[in-house]
N, C-alpha and C positions, 0 to 999 in steps of 0.2 A: 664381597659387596654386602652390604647393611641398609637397608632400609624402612624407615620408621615414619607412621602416621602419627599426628597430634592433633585431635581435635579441638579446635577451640570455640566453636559452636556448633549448634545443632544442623549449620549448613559451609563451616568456614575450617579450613584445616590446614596444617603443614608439612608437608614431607622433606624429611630429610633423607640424603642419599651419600653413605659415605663408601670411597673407592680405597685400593690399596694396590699396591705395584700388582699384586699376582691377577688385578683385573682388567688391566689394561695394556701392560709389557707385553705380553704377547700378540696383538694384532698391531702394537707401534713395530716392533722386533721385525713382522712380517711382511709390512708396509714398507719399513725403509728397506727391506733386499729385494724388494720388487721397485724400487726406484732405486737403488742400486744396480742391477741390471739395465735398468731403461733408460738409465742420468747420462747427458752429455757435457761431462764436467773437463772444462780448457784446463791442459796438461796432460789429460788420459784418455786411452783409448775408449768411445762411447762401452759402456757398462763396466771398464774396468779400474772405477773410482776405490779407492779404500771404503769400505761400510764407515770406518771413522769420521770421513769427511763426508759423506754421504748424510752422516746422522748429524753433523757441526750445523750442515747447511737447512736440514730440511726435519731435522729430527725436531725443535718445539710445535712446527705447524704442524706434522702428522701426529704428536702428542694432542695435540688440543683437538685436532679433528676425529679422532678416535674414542676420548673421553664425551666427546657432544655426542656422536654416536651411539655408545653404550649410555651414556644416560637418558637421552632422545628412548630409547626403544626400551631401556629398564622401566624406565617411567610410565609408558605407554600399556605395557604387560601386567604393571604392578596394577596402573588403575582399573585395566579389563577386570581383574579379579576381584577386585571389589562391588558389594551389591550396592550401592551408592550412584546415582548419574552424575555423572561431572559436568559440569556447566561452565561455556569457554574454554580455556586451557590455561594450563600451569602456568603460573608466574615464578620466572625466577628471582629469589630473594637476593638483591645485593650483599658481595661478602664481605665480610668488616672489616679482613685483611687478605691486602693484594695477593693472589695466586704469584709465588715464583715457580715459573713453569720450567726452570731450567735445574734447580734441586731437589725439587719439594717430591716427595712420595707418596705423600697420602691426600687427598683428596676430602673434601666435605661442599656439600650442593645443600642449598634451603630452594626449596618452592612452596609460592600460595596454592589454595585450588580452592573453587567453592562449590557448593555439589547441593543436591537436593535427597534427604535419606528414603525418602520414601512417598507415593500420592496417594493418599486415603480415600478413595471414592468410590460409591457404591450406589451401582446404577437400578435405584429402583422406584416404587409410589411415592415414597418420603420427596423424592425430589420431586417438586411443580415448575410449570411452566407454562407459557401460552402458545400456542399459535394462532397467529396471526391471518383472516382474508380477507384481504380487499373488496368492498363493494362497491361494483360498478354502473351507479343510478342512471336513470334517465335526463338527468339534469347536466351529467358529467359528460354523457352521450351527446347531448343536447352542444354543451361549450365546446366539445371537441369539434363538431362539424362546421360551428358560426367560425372557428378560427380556423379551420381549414378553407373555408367560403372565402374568409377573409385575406389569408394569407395567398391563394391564388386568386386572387381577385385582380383585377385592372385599377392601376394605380394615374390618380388623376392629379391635377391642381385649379380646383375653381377659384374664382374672383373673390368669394363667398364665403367665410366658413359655417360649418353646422356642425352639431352637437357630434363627439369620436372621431372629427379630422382633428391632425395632428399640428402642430404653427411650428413650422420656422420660422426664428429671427434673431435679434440680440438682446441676450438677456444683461442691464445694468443696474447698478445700484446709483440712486439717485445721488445720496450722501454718502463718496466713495471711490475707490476707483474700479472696485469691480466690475470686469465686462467679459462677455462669452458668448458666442454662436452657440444656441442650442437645439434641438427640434422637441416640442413642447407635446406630452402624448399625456391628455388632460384626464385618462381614465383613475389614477390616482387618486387624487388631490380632490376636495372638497368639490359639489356639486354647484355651492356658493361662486367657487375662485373659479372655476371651469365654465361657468356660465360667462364670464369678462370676454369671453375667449371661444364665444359663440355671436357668428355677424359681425366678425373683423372682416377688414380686407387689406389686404398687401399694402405698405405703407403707415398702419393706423398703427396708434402706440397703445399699450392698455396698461395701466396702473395698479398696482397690488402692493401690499404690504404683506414683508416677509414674516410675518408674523403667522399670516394665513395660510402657509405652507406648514403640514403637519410634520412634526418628525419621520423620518428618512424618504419624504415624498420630494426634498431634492435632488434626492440619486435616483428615485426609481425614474419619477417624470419626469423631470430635467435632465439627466442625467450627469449629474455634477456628482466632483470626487467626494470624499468625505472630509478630504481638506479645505474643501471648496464650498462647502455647504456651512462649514463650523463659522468661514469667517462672511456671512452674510448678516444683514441686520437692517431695519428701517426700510423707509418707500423706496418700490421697485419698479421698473417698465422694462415692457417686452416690444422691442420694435418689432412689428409682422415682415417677414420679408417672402415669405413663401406659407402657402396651403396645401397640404397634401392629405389628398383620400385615397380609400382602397374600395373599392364599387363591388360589393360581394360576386363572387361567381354563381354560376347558375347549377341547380342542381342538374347535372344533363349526364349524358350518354360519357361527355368527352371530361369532364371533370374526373367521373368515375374510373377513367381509363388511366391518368393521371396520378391519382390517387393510391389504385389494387394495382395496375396494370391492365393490358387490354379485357375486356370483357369478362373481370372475374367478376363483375357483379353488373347486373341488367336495370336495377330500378333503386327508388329510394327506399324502399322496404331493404330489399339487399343490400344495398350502401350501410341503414343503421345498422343491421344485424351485424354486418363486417367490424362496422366501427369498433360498436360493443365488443362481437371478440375479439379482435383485437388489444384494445382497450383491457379486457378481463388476463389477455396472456399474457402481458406487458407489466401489468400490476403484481399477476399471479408471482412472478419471478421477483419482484420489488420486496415482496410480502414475505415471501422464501428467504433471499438473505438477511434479511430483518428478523424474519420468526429464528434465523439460528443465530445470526449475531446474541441475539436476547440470550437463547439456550449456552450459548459458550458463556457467558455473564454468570448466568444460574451454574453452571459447572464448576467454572472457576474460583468464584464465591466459596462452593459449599465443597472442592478437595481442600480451601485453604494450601495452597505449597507455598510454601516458604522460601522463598528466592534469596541468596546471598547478595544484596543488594548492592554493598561499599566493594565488593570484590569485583563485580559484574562493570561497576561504571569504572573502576579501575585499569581491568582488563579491557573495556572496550575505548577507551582510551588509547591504550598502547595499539591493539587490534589494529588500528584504523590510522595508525604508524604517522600521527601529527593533522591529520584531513580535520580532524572536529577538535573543540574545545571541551573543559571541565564545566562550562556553561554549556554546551550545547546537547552534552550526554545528561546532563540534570535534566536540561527542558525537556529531550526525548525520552528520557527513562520510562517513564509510567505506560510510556503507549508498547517501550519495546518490553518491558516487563508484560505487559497482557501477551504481548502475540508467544513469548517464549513461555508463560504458562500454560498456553491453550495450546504450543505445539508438545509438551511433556505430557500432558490431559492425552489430547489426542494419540499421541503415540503411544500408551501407556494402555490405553482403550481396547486401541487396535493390536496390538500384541497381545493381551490378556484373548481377544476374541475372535483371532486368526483373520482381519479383518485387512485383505491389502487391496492394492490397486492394480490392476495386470494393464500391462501393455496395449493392449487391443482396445483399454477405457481410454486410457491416454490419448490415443491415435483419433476416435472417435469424439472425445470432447473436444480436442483438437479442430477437428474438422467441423462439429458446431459454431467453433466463436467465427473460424474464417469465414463460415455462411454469413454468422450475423454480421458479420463486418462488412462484406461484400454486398450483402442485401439492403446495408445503410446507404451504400450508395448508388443502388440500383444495377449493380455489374452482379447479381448473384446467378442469374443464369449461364451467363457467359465462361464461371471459371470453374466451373466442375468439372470439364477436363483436366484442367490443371491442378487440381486440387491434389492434391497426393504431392506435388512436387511443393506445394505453400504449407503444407502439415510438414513436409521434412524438414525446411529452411528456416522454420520457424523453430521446431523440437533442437536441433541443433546449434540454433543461436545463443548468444551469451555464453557460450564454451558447453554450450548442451544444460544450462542451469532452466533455460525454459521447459527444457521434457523436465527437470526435478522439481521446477512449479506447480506442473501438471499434475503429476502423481501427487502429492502433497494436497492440493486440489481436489483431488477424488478420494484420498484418505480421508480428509476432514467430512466430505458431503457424508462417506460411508461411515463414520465414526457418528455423527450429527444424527443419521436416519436414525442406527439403532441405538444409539439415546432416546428417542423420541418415542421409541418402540416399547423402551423399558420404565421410565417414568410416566410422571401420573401429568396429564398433555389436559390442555383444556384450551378450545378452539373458540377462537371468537370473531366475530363479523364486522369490520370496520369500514365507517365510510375513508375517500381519500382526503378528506378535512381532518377525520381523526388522527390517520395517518399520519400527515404531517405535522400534527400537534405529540407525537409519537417522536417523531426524527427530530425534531428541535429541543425535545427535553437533553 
C-alpha cells in the first residue's frame, strides 16, 4: 500500500491511496472460506460448496467490501498522524476509468480533504475587549411595575374612550378594497392621530389619513403584516366596534403574592427592591451572553483560521445526503463558518490549558435550565423530586447529543472565563436603551 498527500493550498489537499493484490487477497481469501463453510448453496451439502463457486458467487462483493474496509481505516490512521485538523471528512474523487472488479489487480483511490494547519492565538493584553453591565435605573423599575399593574389589572369595556384604551373595530381604506378587524393599541402612533381616537364611542367612524401612520406603526399598532401595510395608501376610517381597558391593579398584599408568590415580600418598598433584583439578575445573564458572544468576535477576528471554504460547502452538500441545496449552504455558510471557528478556537484553548468539563458540571447546569424552565411556569416547586429523573431524559435524548451539547456548553463558558482572565478586559456600564442599540447593530 502507497499513500501520498498533495497539497494544493494552505488549507485544501489530496490523498491518494494506491492498493495491490498483496493488500487485500488475503482477508478476500479468508472471507470467502468462512462463507464457504456457512453457504447454503442448492446442489450441495450446507458448507460443502466448491471455494470456486463459492468465489463465482460472492467473491466481487467481498472484494469490494474488503477494499472499503482497508481504505475506510488506512485513511483514518493516515490522517490521526498528521499535525493538521481535518475538517468534515474525505471526499472521494471520482475515478476516470471504471474499476473492473472482476480482473483488475491493482487498485488507485483520489480523496479531497480540507483541514486547517494550524490557530495562531495568543491569549494575552494585546488582546482588548469589553465587558458589558447592564444598568438597572429607577425609571426601568418604574416601567416594569406600571406593566405588571397593568397586565394584571381588570379588564373593562366603557361606552367611552380615554387616552391608552385600546379600539376595536374595522379598519378600511376609503379608495380601495382594503378591509380588516383590528384592535387599535394607540401607544405607537403619533399623539396627533391617537388623539382622533380619544371620546369615541361604539359605533362612531374616525378619519385618518394613512399618511399619518409613521413607518412600521402599522405592524406595531395595528397590527397588520408587512404585506398589508405596503399596500395601503390615501383616506382611511376605523369603524369603533368595541372599547377595551385594563383598570391598573392595586398595589396590595394580594398582587404581591401573585407576582413573588405567597408572602415573599410584605410592602411596596419590598415589592421595588424585588423588582429591581430581579430585574438586575435577568439582565446580568443577558449582559453575560452578549459580553462573550462579543469576546468570541474579538478571538476569532484576531487567530484569523483559515477555513477551506469550496471544500466545506462541498462536503456539506453531500453530508446532508440531498436535504439542502447549493443555495441554501451559500446563504448558511457564514453563520456555520463562525460557529466551526469558534468551536477549533475553543478546543484548541482548551487543550493547550487542561481546560474540560466533568460530568457532575454537566448534570448541574442541567438541572439549572430545568428549574428555569419550571419556574416559567410556576411548577418549580413541585418537580424537585422529580428532578433527577428530567436531568436524565433530557441528557439522553437526541441519541444522547443533548449531554454532548452540554459539555460543549461548559467548555466554551470555561474557555470564555480564562480568556477574560488573560486579556486586557475593560468594563463598562450600560443603560438597557444602550443595550439594545448594542443588539440591533
Amino acid at each position: 500500500m502507497e499513500i501520498t498527500l498533495d497539497k494544493h493550498s494552505a488549507n485544501q489537499a489530496s490523498i491518494k491511496i494506491k492498493l495491490n493484490e498483496a493488500d487485500y487477497q488475503p482477508k478476500v481469501d479468508a472471507k470467502l472460506k468462512d462463507f464457504a463453510k456457512k453457504s447454503n448453496i442448492k446442489g450441495f451439502r450446507p458448507g460443502k460448496a466448491p471455494i470456486s463457486m463459492v468465489k463465482n458467487i460472492y467473491g466481487t462483493s467481498v472484494l469490494v467490501e474488503e477494499i472499503n474496509g482497508i481504505l475506510s481505516e488506512s485513511l483514518n490512521n493516515y490522517l490521526k498522524e498528521q499535525t493538521f485538523k481535518i475538517l468534515g471528512e474525505p471526499l472521494p474523487v471520482e475515478q476516470s476509468e471504471t474499476i473492473d472488479w472482476k480482473t483488475q489487480k491493482d487498485f488507485e483511490f483520489d480523496y479531497k480533504i480540507g483541514f486547517v494547519e494550524n490557530i495562531d492565538l495568543n491569549l494575552d493584553s494585546k488582546i482588548k475587549a469589553t465587558k458589558y453591565q447592564i444598568k438597572v435605573d429607577d425609571k426601568l423599575v418604574k416601567e416594569t411595575i406600571d406593566n405588571l399593574l397593568s397586565q394584571y389589572g381588570n379588564s373593562t369595556n366603557p361606552e367611552v374612550s380615554e387616552e391608552g384604551d385600546h379600539i376595536y373595530g374595522d379598519l378600511k381604506a376609503t379608495e380601495g378594497e382594503f378591509e380588516k378587524t383590528v384592535t387599535l393599541d394607540p401607544t405607537p402612533i403619533t399623539k396627533k392621530l391617537a388623539g382622533k381616537f380619544i371620546k369615541v364611542s361604539k359605533g362612531d367612524v374616525v378619519e385618518f389619513d394613512a399618511k399619518d401612520v409613521k413607518k412600521g406603526q402599522w405592524q406595531e399598532a395595528f397590527g397588520l403584516s408587512d404585506e398589508e401595510a405596503a399596500e395601503i395608501s390615501g383616506p382611511m376610517t376605523l369603524t369603533v366596534q368595541n372599547i377595551n381597558r385594563t383598570e391598573a391593579a392595586e398595589l396590595n398584599q394580594e398582587f404581591f403574592d401573585k407576582i413573588f408568590g405567597p408572602d415573599t415580600v410584605k410592602s411596596e418598598e419590598e415589592f421595588t427592591t424585588k423588582v429591581q433584583e430581579t430585574l438586575q439578575s435577568n439582565y446580568d445573564k443577558e449582559s453575560k451572553v452578549f459580553t462573550e458572544e462579543e469576546l468570541k468576535k474579538v478571538l476569532t477576528e484576531t487567530a484569523k483560521v483559515d477555513l477551506p471554504e469550496e471544500f466545506l460547502k462541498e462536503w456539506l452538500i453531500l453530508a446532508n445526503e440531498g436535504k439542502v441545496s447549493a443555495e441554501d449552504v451559500e446563504k448558511e455558510f457564514p453563520m456555520y463558518a463562525k460557529q466551526l471557528t469558534w468551536s477549533l478556537i475553543s478546543n484548541k484553548v482548551a487543550t493547550e490549558n487542561d481546560i474540560k468539563a466533568e460530568h457532575e458540571e454537566v448534570i448541574e447546569k442541567t438541572k439549572q435550565m430545568v428549574r428555569e424552565q419550571f419556574a416559567a411556569s410556576g411548577l418549580g416547586a413541585q418537580m424537585e423530586d422529580s428532578m433527577d429523573m428530567f436531568v436524565d431524559n433530557y441528557l439522553k435524548g437526541e441519541e444522547g447529543q443533548n449531554y454532548m451539547n452540554m459539555l460543549t456548553s461548559i467548555q466554551n463558558e470555561k474557555v470564555l472565563a480564562f480568556a477574560l482572565d488573560k486579556i486586557s478586559v475593560k468594563e463598562k456600564e450600560i443603560s438597557i436603551d444602550e443595550f439594545k442599540e448594542l443588539l440591533e447593530k
